[in-house]
ROZA-355785 format. One line per 2 residues: number of its first residue (from 1); for each residue x, y, z of C-alpha. Coordinates in steps of 0.1 Angstrom, whole numbers, plus 5000, padded with zeros to 4 digits. Example, Ala and Ser with C-alpha at 12.3 -4.5 7.8 and 13.67 -1.06 7.14 Angstrom:
! residues 2
1> 5123,4955,5078; 5137,4989,5071
! end
This chain:
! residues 331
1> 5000,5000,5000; 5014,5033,4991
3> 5006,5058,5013; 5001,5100,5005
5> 4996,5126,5030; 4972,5154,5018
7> 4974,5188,5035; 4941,5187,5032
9> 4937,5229,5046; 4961,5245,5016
11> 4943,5264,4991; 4920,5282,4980
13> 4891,5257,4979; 4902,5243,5014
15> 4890,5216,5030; 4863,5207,5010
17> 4872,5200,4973; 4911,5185,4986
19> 4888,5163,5002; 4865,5152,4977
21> 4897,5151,4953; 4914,5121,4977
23> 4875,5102,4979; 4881,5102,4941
25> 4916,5093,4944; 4903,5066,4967
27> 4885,5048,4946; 4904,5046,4914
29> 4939,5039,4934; 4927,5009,4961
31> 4961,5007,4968; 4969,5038,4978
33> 4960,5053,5015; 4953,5089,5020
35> 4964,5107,5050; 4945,5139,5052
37> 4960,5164,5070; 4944,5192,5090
39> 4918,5202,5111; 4899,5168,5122
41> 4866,5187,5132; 4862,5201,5097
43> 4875,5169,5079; 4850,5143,5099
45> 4825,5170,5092; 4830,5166,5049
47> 4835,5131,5054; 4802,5124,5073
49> 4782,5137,5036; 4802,5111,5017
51> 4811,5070,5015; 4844,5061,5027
53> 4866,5032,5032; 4895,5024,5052
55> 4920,5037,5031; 4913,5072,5039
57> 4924,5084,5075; 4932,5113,5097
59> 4966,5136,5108; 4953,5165,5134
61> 4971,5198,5131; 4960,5228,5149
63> 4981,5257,5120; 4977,5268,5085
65> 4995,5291,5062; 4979,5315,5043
67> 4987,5318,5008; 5000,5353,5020
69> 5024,5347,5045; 5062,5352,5040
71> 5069,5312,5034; 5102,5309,5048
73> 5091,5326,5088; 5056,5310,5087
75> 5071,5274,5080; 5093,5282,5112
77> 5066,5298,5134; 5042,5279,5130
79> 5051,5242,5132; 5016,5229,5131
81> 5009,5238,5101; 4990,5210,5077
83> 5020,5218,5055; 5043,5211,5082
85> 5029,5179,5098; 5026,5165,5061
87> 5065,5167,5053; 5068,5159,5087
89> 5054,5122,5083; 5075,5121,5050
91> 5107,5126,5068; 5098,5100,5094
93> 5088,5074,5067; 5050,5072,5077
95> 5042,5079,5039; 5054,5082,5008
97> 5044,5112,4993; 5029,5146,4999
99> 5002,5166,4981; 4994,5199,4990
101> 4978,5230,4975; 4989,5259,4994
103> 5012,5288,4996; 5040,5276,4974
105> 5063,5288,4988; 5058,5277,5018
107> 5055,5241,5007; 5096,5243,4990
109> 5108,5256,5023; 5096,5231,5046
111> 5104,5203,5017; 5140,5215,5021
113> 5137,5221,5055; 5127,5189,5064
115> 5140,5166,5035; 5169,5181,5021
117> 5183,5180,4987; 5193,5149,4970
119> 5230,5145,4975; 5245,5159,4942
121> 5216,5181,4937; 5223,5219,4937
123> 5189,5232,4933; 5155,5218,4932
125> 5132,5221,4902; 5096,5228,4900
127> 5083,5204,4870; 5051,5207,4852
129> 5033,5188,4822; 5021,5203,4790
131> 4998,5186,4767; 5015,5184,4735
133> 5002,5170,4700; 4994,5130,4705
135> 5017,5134,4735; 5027,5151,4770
137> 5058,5172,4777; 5074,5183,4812
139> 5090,5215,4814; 5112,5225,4845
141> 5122,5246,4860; 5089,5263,4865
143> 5096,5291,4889; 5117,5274,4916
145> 5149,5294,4905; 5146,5328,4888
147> 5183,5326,4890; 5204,5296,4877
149> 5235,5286,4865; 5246,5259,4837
151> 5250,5234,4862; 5217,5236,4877
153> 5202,5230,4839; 5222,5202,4834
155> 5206,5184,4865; 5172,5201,4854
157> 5176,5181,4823; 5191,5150,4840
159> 5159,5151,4868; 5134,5160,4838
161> 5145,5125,4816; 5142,5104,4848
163> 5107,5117,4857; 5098,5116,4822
165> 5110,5076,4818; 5098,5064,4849
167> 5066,5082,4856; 5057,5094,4820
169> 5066,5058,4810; 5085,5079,4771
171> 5116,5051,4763; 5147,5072,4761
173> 5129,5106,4767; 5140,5134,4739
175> 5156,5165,4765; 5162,5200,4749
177> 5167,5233,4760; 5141,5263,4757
179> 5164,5287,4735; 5149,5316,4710
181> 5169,5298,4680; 5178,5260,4674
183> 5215,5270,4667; 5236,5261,4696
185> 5251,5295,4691; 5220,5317,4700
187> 5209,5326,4734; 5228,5340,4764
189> 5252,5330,4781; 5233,5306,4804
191> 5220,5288,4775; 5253,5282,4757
193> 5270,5267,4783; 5240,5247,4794
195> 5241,5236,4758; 5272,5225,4761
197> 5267,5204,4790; 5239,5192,4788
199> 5252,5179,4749; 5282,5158,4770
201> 5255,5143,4796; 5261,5109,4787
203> 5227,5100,4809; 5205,5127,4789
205> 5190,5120,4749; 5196,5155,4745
207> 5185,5167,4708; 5194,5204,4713
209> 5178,5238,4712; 5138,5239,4710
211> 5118,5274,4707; 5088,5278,4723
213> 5069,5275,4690; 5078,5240,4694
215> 5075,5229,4732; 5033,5215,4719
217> 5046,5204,4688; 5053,5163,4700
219> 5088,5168,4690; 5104,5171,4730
221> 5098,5150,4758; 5114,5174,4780
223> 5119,5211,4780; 5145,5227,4803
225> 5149,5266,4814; 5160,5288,4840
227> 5126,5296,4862; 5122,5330,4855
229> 5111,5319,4822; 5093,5287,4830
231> 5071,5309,4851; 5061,5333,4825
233> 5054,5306,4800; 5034,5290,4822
235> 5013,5317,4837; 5008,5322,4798
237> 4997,5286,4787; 4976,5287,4817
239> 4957,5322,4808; 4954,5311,4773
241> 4937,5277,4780; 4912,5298,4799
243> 4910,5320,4772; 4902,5300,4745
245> 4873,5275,4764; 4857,5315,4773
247> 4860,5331,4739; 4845,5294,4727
249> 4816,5296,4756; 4809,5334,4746
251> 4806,5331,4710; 4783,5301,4711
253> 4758,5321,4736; 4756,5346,4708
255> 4735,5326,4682; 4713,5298,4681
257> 4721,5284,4653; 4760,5280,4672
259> 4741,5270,4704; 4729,5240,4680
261> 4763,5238,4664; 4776,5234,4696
263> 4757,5205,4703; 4766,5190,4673
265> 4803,5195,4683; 4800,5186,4722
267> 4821,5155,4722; 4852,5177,4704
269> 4849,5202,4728; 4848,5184,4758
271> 4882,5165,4743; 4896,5200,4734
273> 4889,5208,4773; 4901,5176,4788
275> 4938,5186,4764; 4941,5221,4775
277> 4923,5224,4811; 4953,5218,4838
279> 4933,5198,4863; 4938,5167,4842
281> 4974,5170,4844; 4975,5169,4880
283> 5002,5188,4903; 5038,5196,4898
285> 5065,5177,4908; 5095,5195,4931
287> 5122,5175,4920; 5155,5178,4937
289> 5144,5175,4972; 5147,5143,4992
291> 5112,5128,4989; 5079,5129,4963
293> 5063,5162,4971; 5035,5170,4945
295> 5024,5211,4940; 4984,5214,4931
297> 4970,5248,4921; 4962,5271,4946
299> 4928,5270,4928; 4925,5227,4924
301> 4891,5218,4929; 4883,5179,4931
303> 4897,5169,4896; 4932,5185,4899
305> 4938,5171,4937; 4931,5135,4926
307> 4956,5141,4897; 4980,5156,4921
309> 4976,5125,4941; 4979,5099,4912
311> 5012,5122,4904; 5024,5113,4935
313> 5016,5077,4937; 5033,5067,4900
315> 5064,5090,4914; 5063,5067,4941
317> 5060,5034,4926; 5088,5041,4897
319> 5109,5050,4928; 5117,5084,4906
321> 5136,5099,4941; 5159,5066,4940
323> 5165,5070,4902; 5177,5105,4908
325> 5201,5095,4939; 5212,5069,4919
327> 5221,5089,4888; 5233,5116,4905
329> 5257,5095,4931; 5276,5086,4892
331> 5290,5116,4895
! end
Protein backbone atom coordinates (compact mmCIF):
# COMPACT_ATOMS: atom_id res chain seq x y z
CA UNK A 1 0.00 0.00 0.00
CA UNK A 2 1.43 3.33 -0.93
CA UNK A 3 0.63 5.82 1.35
CA UNK A 4 0.07 9.99 0.50
CA UNK A 5 -0.37 12.56 2.99
CA UNK A 6 -2.75 15.44 1.82
CA UNK A 7 -2.60 18.78 3.49
CA UNK A 8 -5.91 18.73 3.24
CA UNK A 9 -6.27 22.88 4.61
CA UNK A 10 -3.88 24.51 1.60
CA UNK A 11 -5.68 26.38 -0.87
CA UNK A 12 -8.04 28.17 -2.04
CA UNK A 13 -10.89 25.68 -2.08
CA UNK A 14 -9.83 24.35 1.42
CA UNK A 15 -11.00 21.64 3.04
CA UNK A 16 -13.70 20.68 0.98
CA UNK A 17 -12.76 20.01 -2.69
CA UNK A 18 -8.91 18.46 -1.41
CA UNK A 19 -11.20 16.29 0.19
CA UNK A 20 -13.52 15.25 -2.35
CA UNK A 21 -10.29 15.08 -4.75
CA UNK A 22 -8.60 12.06 -2.28
CA UNK A 23 -12.47 10.20 -2.13
CA UNK A 24 -11.95 10.16 -5.88
CA UNK A 25 -8.44 9.35 -5.63
CA UNK A 26 -9.66 6.61 -3.26
CA UNK A 27 -11.53 4.76 -5.39
CA UNK A 28 -9.63 4.58 -8.62
CA UNK A 29 -6.08 3.88 -6.62
CA UNK A 30 -7.28 0.88 -3.90
CA UNK A 31 -3.89 0.70 -3.23
CA UNK A 32 -3.08 3.81 -2.24
CA UNK A 33 -3.98 5.28 1.54
CA UNK A 34 -4.71 8.88 1.96
CA UNK A 35 -3.58 10.71 5.04
CA UNK A 36 -5.50 13.92 5.19
CA UNK A 37 -4.04 16.39 7.03
CA UNK A 38 -5.58 19.19 8.96
CA UNK A 39 -8.20 20.20 11.14
CA UNK A 40 -10.13 16.81 12.16
CA UNK A 41 -13.43 18.69 13.19
CA UNK A 42 -13.78 20.09 9.70
CA UNK A 43 -12.50 16.91 7.92
CA UNK A 44 -14.98 14.26 9.87
CA UNK A 45 -17.50 16.98 9.22
CA UNK A 46 -17.00 16.63 4.90
CA UNK A 47 -16.51 13.11 5.41
CA UNK A 48 -19.75 12.38 7.25
CA UNK A 49 -21.83 13.67 3.64
CA UNK A 50 -19.77 11.05 1.72
CA UNK A 51 -18.86 7.05 1.50
CA UNK A 52 -15.62 6.07 2.66
CA UNK A 53 -13.43 3.20 3.21
CA UNK A 54 -10.52 2.37 5.15
CA UNK A 55 -8.02 3.75 3.06
CA UNK A 56 -8.74 7.20 3.91
CA UNK A 57 -7.59 8.44 7.46
CA UNK A 58 -6.85 11.28 9.69
CA UNK A 59 -3.39 13.60 10.81
CA UNK A 60 -4.67 16.49 13.36
CA UNK A 61 -2.89 19.78 13.06
CA UNK A 62 -3.95 22.79 14.92
CA UNK A 63 -1.95 25.73 12.04
CA UNK A 64 -2.30 26.82 8.55
CA UNK A 65 -0.48 29.08 6.25
CA UNK A 66 -2.06 31.46 4.28
CA UNK A 67 -1.29 31.78 0.78
CA UNK A 68 -0.04 35.31 1.96
CA UNK A 69 2.40 34.68 4.55
CA UNK A 70 6.19 35.20 3.97
CA UNK A 71 6.93 31.17 3.44
CA UNK A 72 10.18 30.93 4.81
CA UNK A 73 9.11 32.63 8.77
CA UNK A 74 5.59 31.05 8.72
CA UNK A 75 7.13 27.41 7.99
CA UNK A 76 9.28 28.17 11.17
CA UNK A 77 6.64 29.82 13.40
CA UNK A 78 4.19 27.91 12.96
CA UNK A 79 5.06 24.23 13.23
CA UNK A 80 1.62 22.89 13.10
CA UNK A 81 0.86 23.79 10.13
CA UNK A 82 -1.03 21.03 7.65
CA UNK A 83 1.97 21.84 5.46
CA UNK A 84 4.28 21.15 8.23
CA UNK A 85 2.87 17.93 9.82
CA UNK A 86 2.59 16.52 6.14
CA UNK A 87 6.53 16.65 5.32
CA UNK A 88 6.79 15.87 8.74
CA UNK A 89 5.37 12.23 8.34
CA UNK A 90 7.49 12.12 5.01
CA UNK A 91 10.73 12.56 6.76
CA UNK A 92 9.82 10.04 9.42
CA UNK A 93 8.83 7.42 6.67
CA UNK A 94 5.04 7.20 7.69
CA UNK A 95 4.20 7.92 3.85
CA UNK A 96 5.40 8.16 0.83
CA UNK A 97 4.42 11.18 -0.74
CA UNK A 98 2.88 14.60 -0.06
CA UNK A 99 0.21 16.61 -1.94
CA UNK A 100 -0.61 19.91 -0.96
CA UNK A 101 -2.25 23.00 -2.54
CA UNK A 102 -1.12 25.85 -0.56
CA UNK A 103 1.19 28.84 -0.36
CA UNK A 104 4.00 27.60 -2.64
CA UNK A 105 6.32 28.77 -1.21
CA UNK A 106 5.82 27.74 1.79
CA UNK A 107 5.46 24.09 0.72
CA UNK A 108 9.59 24.32 -0.98
CA UNK A 109 10.77 25.64 2.25
CA UNK A 110 9.59 23.12 4.55
CA UNK A 111 10.37 20.32 1.70
CA UNK A 112 13.99 21.51 2.09
CA UNK A 113 13.72 22.05 5.54
CA UNK A 114 12.65 18.91 6.45
CA UNK A 115 13.98 16.57 3.50
CA UNK A 116 16.91 18.13 2.09
CA UNK A 117 18.26 18.02 -1.28
CA UNK A 118 19.27 14.94 -3.02
CA UNK A 119 22.98 14.49 -2.51
CA UNK A 120 24.53 15.89 -5.80
CA UNK A 121 21.60 18.15 -6.33
CA UNK A 122 22.28 21.91 -6.35
CA UNK A 123 18.89 23.20 -6.71
CA UNK A 124 15.46 21.79 -6.82
CA UNK A 125 13.25 22.13 -9.83
CA UNK A 126 9.61 22.77 -10.03
CA UNK A 127 8.30 20.37 -13.00
CA UNK A 128 5.12 20.72 -14.79
CA UNK A 129 3.27 18.85 -17.81
CA UNK A 130 2.09 20.34 -20.95
CA UNK A 131 -0.17 18.65 -23.31
CA UNK A 132 1.51 18.41 -26.53
CA UNK A 133 0.19 17.00 -30.00
CA UNK A 134 -0.64 12.96 -29.49
CA UNK A 135 1.65 13.38 -26.49
CA UNK A 136 2.72 15.07 -22.99
CA UNK A 137 5.83 17.21 -22.29
CA UNK A 138 7.38 18.34 -18.83
CA UNK A 139 8.97 21.54 -18.57
CA UNK A 140 11.23 22.51 -15.53
CA UNK A 141 12.17 24.60 -14.01
CA UNK A 142 8.95 26.29 -13.49
CA UNK A 143 9.57 29.11 -11.08
CA UNK A 144 11.67 27.45 -8.41
CA UNK A 145 14.87 29.44 -9.48
CA UNK A 146 14.60 32.78 -11.20
CA UNK A 147 18.29 32.62 -10.96
CA UNK A 148 20.43 29.64 -12.29
CA UNK A 149 23.47 28.64 -13.46
CA UNK A 150 24.55 25.92 -16.30
CA UNK A 151 25.02 23.43 -13.80
CA UNK A 152 21.75 23.57 -12.30
CA UNK A 153 20.21 23.04 -16.07
CA UNK A 154 22.19 20.17 -16.59
CA UNK A 155 20.65 18.42 -13.47
CA UNK A 156 17.17 20.08 -14.63
CA UNK A 157 17.65 18.07 -17.72
CA UNK A 158 19.08 14.96 -16.04
CA UNK A 159 15.88 15.06 -13.17
CA UNK A 160 13.41 15.96 -16.15
CA UNK A 161 14.49 12.54 -18.39
CA UNK A 162 14.21 10.44 -15.21
CA UNK A 163 10.67 11.66 -14.31
CA UNK A 164 9.81 11.57 -17.83
CA UNK A 165 11.04 7.60 -18.18
CA UNK A 166 9.77 6.42 -15.07
CA UNK A 167 6.59 8.24 -14.39
CA UNK A 168 5.72 9.43 -18.02
CA UNK A 169 6.64 5.81 -18.98
CA UNK A 170 8.52 7.92 -22.86
CA UNK A 171 11.58 5.08 -23.73
CA UNK A 172 14.69 7.18 -23.89
CA UNK A 173 12.91 10.63 -23.29
CA UNK A 174 14.04 13.41 -26.06
CA UNK A 175 15.55 16.48 -23.53
CA UNK A 176 16.23 19.99 -25.09
CA UNK A 177 16.68 23.32 -24.04
CA UNK A 178 14.06 26.29 -24.28
CA UNK A 179 16.36 28.75 -26.47
CA UNK A 180 14.92 31.59 -28.98
CA UNK A 181 16.86 29.77 -32.04
CA UNK A 182 17.76 26.05 -32.65
CA UNK A 183 21.49 27.03 -33.26
CA UNK A 184 23.62 26.13 -30.36
CA UNK A 185 25.15 29.54 -30.86
CA UNK A 186 21.96 31.67 -30.00
CA UNK A 187 20.88 32.63 -26.58
CA UNK A 188 22.79 34.03 -23.56
CA UNK A 189 25.20 32.97 -21.87
CA UNK A 190 23.29 30.56 -19.61
CA UNK A 191 21.96 28.82 -22.50
CA UNK A 192 25.32 28.18 -24.30
CA UNK A 193 26.95 26.69 -21.65
CA UNK A 194 23.95 24.74 -20.65
CA UNK A 195 24.13 23.58 -24.20
CA UNK A 196 27.21 22.51 -23.93
CA UNK A 197 26.69 20.40 -20.97
CA UNK A 198 23.86 19.23 -21.20
CA UNK A 199 25.17 17.87 -25.15
CA UNK A 200 28.21 15.80 -22.96
CA UNK A 201 25.49 14.30 -20.40
CA UNK A 202 26.07 10.85 -21.30
CA UNK A 203 22.73 10.04 -19.12
CA UNK A 204 20.50 12.67 -21.14
CA UNK A 205 18.99 11.98 -25.13
CA UNK A 206 19.64 15.54 -25.50
CA UNK A 207 18.50 16.69 -29.17
CA UNK A 208 19.37 20.44 -28.73
CA UNK A 209 17.77 23.76 -28.80
CA UNK A 210 13.85 23.95 -28.96
CA UNK A 211 11.79 27.38 -29.32
CA UNK A 212 8.82 27.80 -27.68
CA UNK A 213 6.91 27.53 -31.01
CA UNK A 214 7.78 24.05 -30.56
CA UNK A 215 7.50 22.87 -26.83
CA UNK A 216 3.32 21.53 -28.06
CA UNK A 217 4.61 20.39 -31.17
CA UNK A 218 5.34 16.33 -30.00
CA UNK A 219 8.84 16.80 -30.99
CA UNK A 220 10.44 17.10 -27.03
CA UNK A 221 9.80 14.99 -24.16
CA UNK A 222 11.45 17.39 -21.95
CA UNK A 223 11.86 21.09 -22.00
CA UNK A 224 14.49 22.73 -19.68
CA UNK A 225 14.86 26.57 -18.60
CA UNK A 226 15.95 28.81 -16.01
CA UNK A 227 12.64 29.55 -13.84
CA UNK A 228 12.20 33.02 -14.52
CA UNK A 229 11.09 31.94 -17.75
CA UNK A 230 9.30 28.69 -16.98
CA UNK A 231 7.09 30.88 -14.91
CA UNK A 232 6.11 33.26 -17.55
CA UNK A 233 5.39 30.62 -19.97
CA UNK A 234 3.39 29.00 -17.82
CA UNK A 235 1.35 31.69 -16.28
CA UNK A 236 0.77 32.20 -20.17
CA UNK A 237 -0.27 28.58 -21.27
CA UNK A 238 -2.39 28.71 -18.31
CA UNK A 239 -4.34 32.17 -19.24
CA UNK A 240 -4.60 31.08 -22.74
CA UNK A 241 -6.28 27.73 -21.99
CA UNK A 242 -8.77 29.82 -20.15
CA UNK A 243 -9.03 32.03 -22.81
CA UNK A 244 -9.85 30.04 -25.46
CA UNK A 245 -12.68 27.51 -23.62
CA UNK A 246 -14.35 31.49 -22.73
CA UNK A 247 -13.96 33.11 -26.14
CA UNK A 248 -15.53 29.39 -27.33
CA UNK A 249 -18.44 29.64 -24.36
CA UNK A 250 -19.08 33.44 -25.37
CA UNK A 251 -19.42 33.12 -29.02
CA UNK A 252 -21.67 30.11 -28.87
CA UNK A 253 -24.17 32.07 -26.35
CA UNK A 254 -24.36 34.65 -29.19
CA UNK A 255 -26.52 32.62 -31.77
CA UNK A 256 -28.72 29.83 -31.91
CA UNK A 257 -27.86 28.40 -34.70
CA UNK A 258 -24.05 28.02 -32.84
CA UNK A 259 -25.94 26.97 -29.65
CA UNK A 260 -27.09 24.03 -32.00
CA UNK A 261 -23.73 23.76 -33.59
CA UNK A 262 -22.35 23.41 -30.43
CA UNK A 263 -24.33 20.54 -29.69
CA UNK A 264 -23.42 19.03 -32.69
CA UNK A 265 -19.65 19.49 -31.65
CA UNK A 266 -20.01 18.60 -27.77
CA UNK A 267 -17.94 15.48 -27.80
CA UNK A 268 -14.84 17.67 -29.61
CA UNK A 269 -15.08 20.24 -27.21
CA UNK A 270 -15.16 18.37 -24.22
CA UNK A 271 -11.77 16.45 -25.75
CA UNK A 272 -10.42 19.98 -26.56
CA UNK A 273 -11.15 20.81 -22.67
CA UNK A 274 -9.86 17.59 -21.19
CA UNK A 275 -6.22 18.56 -23.58
CA UNK A 276 -5.90 22.08 -22.54
CA UNK A 277 -7.71 22.44 -18.87
CA UNK A 278 -4.66 21.83 -16.21
CA UNK A 279 -6.71 19.75 -13.70
CA UNK A 280 -6.16 16.72 -15.80
CA UNK A 281 -2.61 17.05 -15.62
CA UNK A 282 -2.48 16.92 -12.04
CA UNK A 283 0.21 18.77 -9.66
CA UNK A 284 3.75 19.59 -10.20
CA UNK A 285 6.45 17.70 -9.21
CA UNK A 286 9.51 19.49 -6.94
CA UNK A 287 12.17 17.47 -8.01
CA UNK A 288 15.50 17.75 -6.31
CA UNK A 289 14.41 17.50 -2.78
CA UNK A 290 14.74 14.29 -0.79
CA UNK A 291 11.16 12.77 -1.10
CA UNK A 292 7.95 12.87 -3.71
CA UNK A 293 6.26 16.19 -2.92
CA UNK A 294 3.49 16.96 -5.54
CA UNK A 295 2.37 21.13 -6.02
CA UNK A 296 -1.57 21.37 -6.91
CA UNK A 297 -2.95 24.76 -7.93
CA UNK A 298 -3.76 27.13 -5.35
CA UNK A 299 -7.17 26.96 -7.25
CA UNK A 300 -7.50 22.72 -7.59
CA UNK A 301 -10.91 21.83 -7.05
CA UNK A 302 -11.75 17.92 -6.87
CA UNK A 303 -10.32 16.85 -10.39
CA UNK A 304 -6.81 18.52 -10.12
CA UNK A 305 -6.17 17.09 -6.27
CA UNK A 306 -6.90 13.52 -7.44
CA UNK A 307 -4.39 14.05 -10.35
CA UNK A 308 -1.95 15.58 -7.89
CA UNK A 309 -2.44 12.47 -5.93
CA UNK A 310 -2.06 9.90 -8.83
CA UNK A 311 1.18 12.18 -9.55
CA UNK A 312 2.37 11.28 -6.45
CA UNK A 313 1.56 7.74 -6.30
CA UNK A 314 3.29 6.71 -9.97
CA UNK A 315 6.39 8.95 -8.64
CA UNK A 316 6.32 6.74 -5.87
CA UNK A 317 5.96 3.44 -7.40
CA UNK A 318 8.83 4.07 -10.28
CA UNK A 319 10.89 5.04 -7.23
CA UNK A 320 11.73 8.40 -9.36
CA UNK A 321 13.65 9.93 -5.94
CA UNK A 322 15.89 6.59 -6.01
CA UNK A 323 16.49 6.97 -9.83
CA UNK A 324 17.67 10.48 -9.22
CA UNK A 325 20.14 9.54 -6.14
CA UNK A 326 21.16 6.92 -8.09
CA UNK A 327 22.14 8.90 -11.21
CA UNK A 328 23.29 11.62 -9.49
CA UNK A 329 25.74 9.45 -6.94
CA UNK A 330 27.57 8.55 -10.79
CA UNK A 331 29.03 11.62 -10.51
Amino acid sequence: MIKIALDAMGGDFAPHELIKGALIASKELPDVSIILVGDPDKIKDILKKHPYGTNISIKESSQIIDMTEAPVSAVREKKDASVNVALELLKNKEVDGVVSAGNTGAFMASSLFKLGRIKGIERPAIATIFPAENSRVLLLDMGANVDNKPKHLQQFGEMGSLYAKYVMHVNNPRVGLLNIGEEKEKGNELTQEAWALLAKAPAINFIGNVESKEILAGKVDVVVCDGFVGNLVLKLAESISYKIMGILKNEISKSFIAKIGALLLLPTFKKLKKQIDYDEYGGAQLLGVNGVCVKAHGRAKATAIKNAIRVAYESVKGDLVGCIQKEESKG
